[in-house]
BASE-677428 format. One line per 5 residues: for each residue x, y, z of N, C-alpha, C, O. Coordinates in Angstrom, 1 decimal. Layout:
N
X,Y,Z,X,Y,Z,X,Y,Z,X,Y,Z ~ ...
***
This chain:
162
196.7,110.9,379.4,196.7,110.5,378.1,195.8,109.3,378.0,195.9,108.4,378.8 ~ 194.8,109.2,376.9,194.3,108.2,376.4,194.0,107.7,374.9,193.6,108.4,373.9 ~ 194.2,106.7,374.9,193.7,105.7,373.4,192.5,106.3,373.3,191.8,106.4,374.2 ~ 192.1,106.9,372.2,190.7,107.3,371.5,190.1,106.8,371.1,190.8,106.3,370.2 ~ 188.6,106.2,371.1,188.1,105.4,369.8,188.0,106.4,368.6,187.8,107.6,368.6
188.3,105.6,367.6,188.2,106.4,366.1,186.7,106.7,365.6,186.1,105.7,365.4 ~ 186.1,107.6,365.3,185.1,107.8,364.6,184.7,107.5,363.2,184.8,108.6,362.5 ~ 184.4,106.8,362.6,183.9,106.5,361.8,183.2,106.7,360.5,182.3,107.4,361.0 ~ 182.8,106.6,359.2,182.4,107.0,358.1,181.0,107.1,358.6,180.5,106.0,359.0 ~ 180.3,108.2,358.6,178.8,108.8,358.6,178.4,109.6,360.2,177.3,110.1,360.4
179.2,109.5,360.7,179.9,110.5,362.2,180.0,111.7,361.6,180.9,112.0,360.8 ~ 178.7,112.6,361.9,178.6,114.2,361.2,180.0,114.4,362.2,179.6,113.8,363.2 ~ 180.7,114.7,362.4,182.0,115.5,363.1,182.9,114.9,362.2,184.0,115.5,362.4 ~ 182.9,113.9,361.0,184.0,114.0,360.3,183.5,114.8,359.1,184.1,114.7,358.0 ~ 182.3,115.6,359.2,182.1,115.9,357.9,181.7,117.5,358.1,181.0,118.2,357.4
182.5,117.9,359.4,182.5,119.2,360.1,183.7,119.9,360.2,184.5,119.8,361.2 ~ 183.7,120.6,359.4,185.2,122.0,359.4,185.5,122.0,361.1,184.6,122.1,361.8 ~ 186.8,122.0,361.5,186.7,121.9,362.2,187.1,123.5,362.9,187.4,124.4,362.1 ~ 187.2,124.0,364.6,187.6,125.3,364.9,188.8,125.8,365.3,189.0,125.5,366.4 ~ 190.0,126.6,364.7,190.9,127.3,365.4,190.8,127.1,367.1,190.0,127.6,367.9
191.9,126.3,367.3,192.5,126.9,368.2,193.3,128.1,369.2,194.5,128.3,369.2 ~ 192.3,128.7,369.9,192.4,129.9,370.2,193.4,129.9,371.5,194.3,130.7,371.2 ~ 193.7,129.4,372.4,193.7,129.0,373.3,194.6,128.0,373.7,194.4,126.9,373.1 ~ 195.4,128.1,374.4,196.4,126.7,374.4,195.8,126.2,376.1,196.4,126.8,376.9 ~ 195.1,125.6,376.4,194.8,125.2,377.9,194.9,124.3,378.0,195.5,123.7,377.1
194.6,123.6,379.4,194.8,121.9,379.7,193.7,121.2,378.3,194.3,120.5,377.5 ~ 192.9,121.3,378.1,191.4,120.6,377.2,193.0,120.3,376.1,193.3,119.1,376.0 ~ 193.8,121.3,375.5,194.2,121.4,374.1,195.5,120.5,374.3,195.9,119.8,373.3 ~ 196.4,120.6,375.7,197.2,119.7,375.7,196.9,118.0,375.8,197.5,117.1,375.3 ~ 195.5,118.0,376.8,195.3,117.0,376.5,194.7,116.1,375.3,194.5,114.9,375.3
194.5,117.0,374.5,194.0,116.6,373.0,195.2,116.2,372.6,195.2,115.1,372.0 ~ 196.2,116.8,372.8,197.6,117.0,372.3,197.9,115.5,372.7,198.2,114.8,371.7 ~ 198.0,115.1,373.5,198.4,113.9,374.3,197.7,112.7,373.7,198.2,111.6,373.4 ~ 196.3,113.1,373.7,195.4,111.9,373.1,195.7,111.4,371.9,196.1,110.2,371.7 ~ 195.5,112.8,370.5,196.3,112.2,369.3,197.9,111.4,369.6,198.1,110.3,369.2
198.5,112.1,370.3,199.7,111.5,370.1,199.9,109.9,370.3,200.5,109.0,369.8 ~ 199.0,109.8,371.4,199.1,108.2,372.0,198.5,107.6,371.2,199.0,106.4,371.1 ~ 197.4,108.0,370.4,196.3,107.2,369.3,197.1,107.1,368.4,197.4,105.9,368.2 ~ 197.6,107.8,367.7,198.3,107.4,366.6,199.0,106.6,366.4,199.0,105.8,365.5 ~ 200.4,106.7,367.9,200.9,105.7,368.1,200.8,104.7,368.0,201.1,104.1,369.1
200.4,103.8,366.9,200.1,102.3,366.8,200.7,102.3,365.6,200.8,103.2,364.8 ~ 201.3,100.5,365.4,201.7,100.0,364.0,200.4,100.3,362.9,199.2,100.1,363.1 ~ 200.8,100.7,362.0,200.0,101.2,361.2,199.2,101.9,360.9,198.4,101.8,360.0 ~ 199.2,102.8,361.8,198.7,104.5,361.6,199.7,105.3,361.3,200.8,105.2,361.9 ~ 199.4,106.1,360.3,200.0,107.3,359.8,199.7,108.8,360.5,200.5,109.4,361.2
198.5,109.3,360.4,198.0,110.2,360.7,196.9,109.8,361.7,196.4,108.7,361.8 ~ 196.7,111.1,362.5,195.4,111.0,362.9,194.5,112.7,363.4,195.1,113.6,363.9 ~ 193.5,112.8,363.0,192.8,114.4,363.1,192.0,114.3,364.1,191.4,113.3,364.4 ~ 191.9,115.8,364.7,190.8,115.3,366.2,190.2,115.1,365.9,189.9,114.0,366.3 ~ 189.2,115.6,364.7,187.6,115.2,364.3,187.5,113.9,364.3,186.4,113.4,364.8
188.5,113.0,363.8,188.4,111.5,364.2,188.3,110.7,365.5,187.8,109.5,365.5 ~ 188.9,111.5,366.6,188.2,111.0,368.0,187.0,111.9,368.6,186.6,111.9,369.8 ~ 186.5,113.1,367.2,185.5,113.4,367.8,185.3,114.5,368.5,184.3,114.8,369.0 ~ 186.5,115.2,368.4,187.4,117.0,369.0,186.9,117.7,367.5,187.2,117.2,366.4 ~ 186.1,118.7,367.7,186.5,119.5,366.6,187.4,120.6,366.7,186.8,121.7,366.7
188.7,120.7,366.7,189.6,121.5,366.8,190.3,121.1,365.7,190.1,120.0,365.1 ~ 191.3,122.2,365.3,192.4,122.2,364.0,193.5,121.4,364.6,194.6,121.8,364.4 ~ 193.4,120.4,365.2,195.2,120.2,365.3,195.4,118.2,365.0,194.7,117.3,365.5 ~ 196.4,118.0,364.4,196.2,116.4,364.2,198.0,116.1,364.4,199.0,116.9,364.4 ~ 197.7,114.6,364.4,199.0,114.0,364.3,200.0,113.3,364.0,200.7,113.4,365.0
200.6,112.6,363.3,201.1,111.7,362.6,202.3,111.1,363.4,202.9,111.4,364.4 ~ 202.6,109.5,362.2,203.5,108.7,362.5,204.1,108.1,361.0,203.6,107.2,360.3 ~ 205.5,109.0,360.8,205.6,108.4,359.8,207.1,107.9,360.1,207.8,108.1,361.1 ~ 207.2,107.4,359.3,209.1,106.8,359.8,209.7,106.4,361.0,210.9,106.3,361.3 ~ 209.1,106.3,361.3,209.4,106.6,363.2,208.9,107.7,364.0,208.6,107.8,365.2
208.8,108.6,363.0,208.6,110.2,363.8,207.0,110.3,364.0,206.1,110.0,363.2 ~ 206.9,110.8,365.6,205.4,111.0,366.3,205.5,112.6,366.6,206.3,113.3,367.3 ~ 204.2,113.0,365.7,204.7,114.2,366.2,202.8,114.8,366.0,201.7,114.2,365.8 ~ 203.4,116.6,366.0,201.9,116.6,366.1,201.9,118.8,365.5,202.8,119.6,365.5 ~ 200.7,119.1,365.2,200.7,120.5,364.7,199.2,120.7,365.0,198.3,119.8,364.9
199.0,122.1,365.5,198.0,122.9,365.3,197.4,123.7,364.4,198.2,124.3,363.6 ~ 196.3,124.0,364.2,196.3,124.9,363.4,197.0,124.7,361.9,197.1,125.8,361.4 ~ 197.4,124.0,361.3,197.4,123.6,360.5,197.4,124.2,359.3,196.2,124.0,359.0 ~ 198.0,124.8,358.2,197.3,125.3,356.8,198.4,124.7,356.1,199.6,124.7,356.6 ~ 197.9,124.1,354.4,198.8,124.2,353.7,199.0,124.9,353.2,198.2,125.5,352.6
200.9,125.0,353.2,202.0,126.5,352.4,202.4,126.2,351.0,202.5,127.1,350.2 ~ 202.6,124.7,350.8,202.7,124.8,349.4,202.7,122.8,348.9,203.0,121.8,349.5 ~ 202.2,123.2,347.6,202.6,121.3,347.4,202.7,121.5,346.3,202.1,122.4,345.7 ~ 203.9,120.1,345.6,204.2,120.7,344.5,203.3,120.2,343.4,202.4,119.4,343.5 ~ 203.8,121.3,342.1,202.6,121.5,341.0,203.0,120.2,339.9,202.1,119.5,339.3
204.2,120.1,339.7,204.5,119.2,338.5,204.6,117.6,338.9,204.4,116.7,338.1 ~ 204.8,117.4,340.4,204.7,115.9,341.1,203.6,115.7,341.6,203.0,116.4,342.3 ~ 203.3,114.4,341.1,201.8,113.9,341.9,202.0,112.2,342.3,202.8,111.5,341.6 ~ 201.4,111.6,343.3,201.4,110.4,343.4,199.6,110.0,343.5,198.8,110.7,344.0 ~ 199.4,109.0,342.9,198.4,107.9,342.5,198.1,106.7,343.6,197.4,105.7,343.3
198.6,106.9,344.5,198.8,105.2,345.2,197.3,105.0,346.2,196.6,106.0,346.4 ~ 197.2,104.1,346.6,196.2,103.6,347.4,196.3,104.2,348.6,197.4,104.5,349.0 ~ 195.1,104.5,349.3,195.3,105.5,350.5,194.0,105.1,351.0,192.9,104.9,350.5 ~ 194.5,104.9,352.4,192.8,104.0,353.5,193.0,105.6,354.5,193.8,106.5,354.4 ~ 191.9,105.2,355.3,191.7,106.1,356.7,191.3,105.4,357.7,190.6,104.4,357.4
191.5,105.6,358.7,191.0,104.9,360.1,189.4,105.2,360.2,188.7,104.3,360.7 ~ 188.9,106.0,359.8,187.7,106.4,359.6,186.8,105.6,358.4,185.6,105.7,358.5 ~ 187.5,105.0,357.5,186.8,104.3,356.6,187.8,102.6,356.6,188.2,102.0,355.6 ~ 187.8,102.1,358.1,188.0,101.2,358.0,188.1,100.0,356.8,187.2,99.7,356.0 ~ 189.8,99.4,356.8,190.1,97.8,355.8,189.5,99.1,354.1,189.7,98.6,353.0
189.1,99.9,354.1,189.3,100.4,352.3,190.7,100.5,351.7,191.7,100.4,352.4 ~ 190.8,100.8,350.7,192.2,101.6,350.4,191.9,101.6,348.4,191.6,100.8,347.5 ~ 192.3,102.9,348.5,192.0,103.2,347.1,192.4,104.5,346.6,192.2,105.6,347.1 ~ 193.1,104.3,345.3,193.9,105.2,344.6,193.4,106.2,344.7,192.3,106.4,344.4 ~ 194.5,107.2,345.3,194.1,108.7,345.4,195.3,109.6,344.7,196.5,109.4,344.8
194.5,110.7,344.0,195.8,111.6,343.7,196.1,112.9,344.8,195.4,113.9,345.2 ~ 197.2,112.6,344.9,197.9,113.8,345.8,199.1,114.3,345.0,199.7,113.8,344.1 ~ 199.4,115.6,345.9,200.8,115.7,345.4,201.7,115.5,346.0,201.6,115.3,347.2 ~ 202.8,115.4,345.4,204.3,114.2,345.4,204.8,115.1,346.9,205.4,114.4,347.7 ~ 204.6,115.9,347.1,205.2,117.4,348.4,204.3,117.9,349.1,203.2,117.9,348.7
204.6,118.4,350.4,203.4,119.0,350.7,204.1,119.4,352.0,204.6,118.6,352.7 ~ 204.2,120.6,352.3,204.4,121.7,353.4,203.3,122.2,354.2,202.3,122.6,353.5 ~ 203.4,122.4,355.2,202.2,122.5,356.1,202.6,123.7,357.5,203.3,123.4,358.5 ~ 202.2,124.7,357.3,202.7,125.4,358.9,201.3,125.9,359.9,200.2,126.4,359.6 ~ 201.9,125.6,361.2,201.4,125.9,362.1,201.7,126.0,363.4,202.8,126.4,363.5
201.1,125.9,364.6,201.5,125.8,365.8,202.0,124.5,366.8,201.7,123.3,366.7 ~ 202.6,125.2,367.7,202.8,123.7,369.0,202.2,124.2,370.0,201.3,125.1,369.9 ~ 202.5,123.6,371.0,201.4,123.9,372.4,202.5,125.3,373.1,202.2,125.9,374.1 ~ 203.5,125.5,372.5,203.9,127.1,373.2,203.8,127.8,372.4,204.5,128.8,372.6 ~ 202.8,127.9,371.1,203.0,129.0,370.1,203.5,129.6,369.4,203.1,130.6,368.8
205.0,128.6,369.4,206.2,128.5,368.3,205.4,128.3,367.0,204.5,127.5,366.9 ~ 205.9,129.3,365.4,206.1,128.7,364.1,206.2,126.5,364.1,207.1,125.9,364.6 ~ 205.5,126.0,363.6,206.0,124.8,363.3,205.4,124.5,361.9,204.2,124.2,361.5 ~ 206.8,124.6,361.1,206.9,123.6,359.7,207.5,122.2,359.6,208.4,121.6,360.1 ~ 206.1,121.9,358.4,206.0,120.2,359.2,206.0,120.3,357.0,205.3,120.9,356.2
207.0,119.3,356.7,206.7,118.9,355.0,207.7,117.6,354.6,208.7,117.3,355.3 ~ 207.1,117.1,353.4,207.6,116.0,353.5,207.1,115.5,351.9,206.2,116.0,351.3 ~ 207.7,114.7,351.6,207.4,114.0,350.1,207.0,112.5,350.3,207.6,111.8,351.2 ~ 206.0,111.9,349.3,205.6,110.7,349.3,204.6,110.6,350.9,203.9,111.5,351.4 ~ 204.6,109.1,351.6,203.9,109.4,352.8,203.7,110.6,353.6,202.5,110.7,354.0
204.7,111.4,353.8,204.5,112.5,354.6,203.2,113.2,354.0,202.0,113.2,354.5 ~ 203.7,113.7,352.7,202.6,114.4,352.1,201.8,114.1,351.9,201.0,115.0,352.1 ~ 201.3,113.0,351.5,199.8,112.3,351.8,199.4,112.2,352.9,198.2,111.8,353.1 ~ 200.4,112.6,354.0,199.1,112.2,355.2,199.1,113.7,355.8,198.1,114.1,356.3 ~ 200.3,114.5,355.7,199.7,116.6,355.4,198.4,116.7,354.9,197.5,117.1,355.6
198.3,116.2,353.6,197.5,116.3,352.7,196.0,116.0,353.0,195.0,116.8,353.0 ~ 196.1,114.5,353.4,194.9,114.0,354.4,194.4,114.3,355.5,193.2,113.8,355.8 ~ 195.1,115.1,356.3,194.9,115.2,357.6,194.4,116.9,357.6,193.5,117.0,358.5 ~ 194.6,117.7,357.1,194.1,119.1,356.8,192.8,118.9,355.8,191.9,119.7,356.0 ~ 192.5,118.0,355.0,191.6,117.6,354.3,190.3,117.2,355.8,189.2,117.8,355.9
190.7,116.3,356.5,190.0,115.8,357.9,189.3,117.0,358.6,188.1,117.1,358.9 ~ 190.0,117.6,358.7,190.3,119.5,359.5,189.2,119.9,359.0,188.2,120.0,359.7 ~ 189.1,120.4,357.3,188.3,120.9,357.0,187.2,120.1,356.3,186.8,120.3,355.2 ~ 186.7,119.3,356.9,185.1,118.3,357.0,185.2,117.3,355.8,184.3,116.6,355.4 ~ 186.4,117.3,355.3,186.7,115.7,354.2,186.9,114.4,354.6,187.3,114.1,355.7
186.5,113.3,353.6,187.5,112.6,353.8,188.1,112.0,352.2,187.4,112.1,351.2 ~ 188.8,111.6,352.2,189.7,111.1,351.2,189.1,110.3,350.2,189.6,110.0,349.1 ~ 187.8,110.0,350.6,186.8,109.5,349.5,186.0,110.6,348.3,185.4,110.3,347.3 ~ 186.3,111.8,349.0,185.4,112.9,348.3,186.6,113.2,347.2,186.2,114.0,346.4 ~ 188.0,112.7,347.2,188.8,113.1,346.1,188.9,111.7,345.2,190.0,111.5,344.5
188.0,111.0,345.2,188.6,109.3,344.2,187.7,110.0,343.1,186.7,110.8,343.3 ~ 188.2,109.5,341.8,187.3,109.5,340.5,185.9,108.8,340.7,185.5,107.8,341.2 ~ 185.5,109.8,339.9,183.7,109.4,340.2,183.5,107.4,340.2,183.3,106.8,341.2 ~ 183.7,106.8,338.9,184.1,105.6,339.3,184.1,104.8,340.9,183.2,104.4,341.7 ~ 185.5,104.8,340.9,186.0,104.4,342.0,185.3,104.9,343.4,185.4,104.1,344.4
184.6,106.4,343.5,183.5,106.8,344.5,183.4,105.8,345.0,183.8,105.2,346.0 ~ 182.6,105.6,344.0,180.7,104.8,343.6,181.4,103.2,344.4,180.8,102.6,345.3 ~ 182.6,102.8,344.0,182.8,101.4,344.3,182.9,101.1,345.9,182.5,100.2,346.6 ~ 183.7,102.5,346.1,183.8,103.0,347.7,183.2,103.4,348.6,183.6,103.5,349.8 ~ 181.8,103.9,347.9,180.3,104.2,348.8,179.8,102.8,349.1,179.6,102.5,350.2
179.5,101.6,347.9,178.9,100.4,347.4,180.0,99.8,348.8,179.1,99.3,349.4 ~ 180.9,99.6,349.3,181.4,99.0,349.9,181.4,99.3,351.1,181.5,98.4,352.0 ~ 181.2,100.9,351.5,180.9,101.1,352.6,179.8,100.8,353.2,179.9,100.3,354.3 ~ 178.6,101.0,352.5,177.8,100.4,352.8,177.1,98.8,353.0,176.1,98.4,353.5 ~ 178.0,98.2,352.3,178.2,96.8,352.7,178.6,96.4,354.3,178.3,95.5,355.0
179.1,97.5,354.5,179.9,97.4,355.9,179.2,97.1,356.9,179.2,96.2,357.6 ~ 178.1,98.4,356.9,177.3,98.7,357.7,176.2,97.5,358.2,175.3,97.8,359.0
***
């Protein structure tokens, strides 16, 4: 198991769909291991391999206490009539945070490392970081859903960074 460095905003691998995991081998558990221990820090939520730089489907989270983790990943359903608005950062876009709409739910199924069904859902945090983290998967990040506005403030800033 190791601490990952995080990859960062303009790192073509976060802006790369990432591949099905075919295969459960040592490479995948030890992916498995790596998200888990990375995440594990005060104030991480989520974390997607593409962000240490793995392009594989599987990521991991820390919400409430719970460390856990899913492969393969698709979302099953989120709901239609709830939405939340709140400010939302990424480890990938380091110190930002800015209103994003998601929805209020969000169910997620996929695999574990024996190829068990795993349903993973949750409302409020949970679902924003389902939400975010399958977004990661498939070559997003959380900036490609802010109002045009707010983009612009969020590009303007990142590039301050630089």
């Amino acid at each position: 198991m190791a601490m990952r460095e995080i990859r960062t905003v303009g790192d073509p691998v976060l802006r790369t769909p990432c591949d099905p995991i075919t295969t459960i081998d040592d490479r995948v558990r030890g992916l498995v291991d790596d998200l888990l221990e990375t995440v594990d820090t005060e104030g991480r939520a989520g974390l997607a391999a593409n962000q240490i730089g793995v392009s594989l489907r599987a990521f991991s989270w820390n919400i409430d206490d719970e460390v856990g983790y899913v492969l393969n990943p698709t979302i099953v359903e989120l709901s239609e009539d709830e939405y939340q608005d709140g400010d939302e950062g990424c480890l990938s876009v380091p110190g930002l945070w800015y209103p994003t709409h998601r929805a209020w739910y969000a169910r997620v199924v996929g695999t574990d490392l024996d190829g068990n069904e795993v349903v993973v859902e949750g409302t409020e945090l949970m679902a924003r970081c389902l939400q975010h983290e399958v977004d990661h998967l498939d070559g997003m990040l959380y900036l490609d859903r802010l109002e045009r506005s707010v983009r612009k403030k969020a590009m303007r800033a990142i590039r301050d960074t630089l």
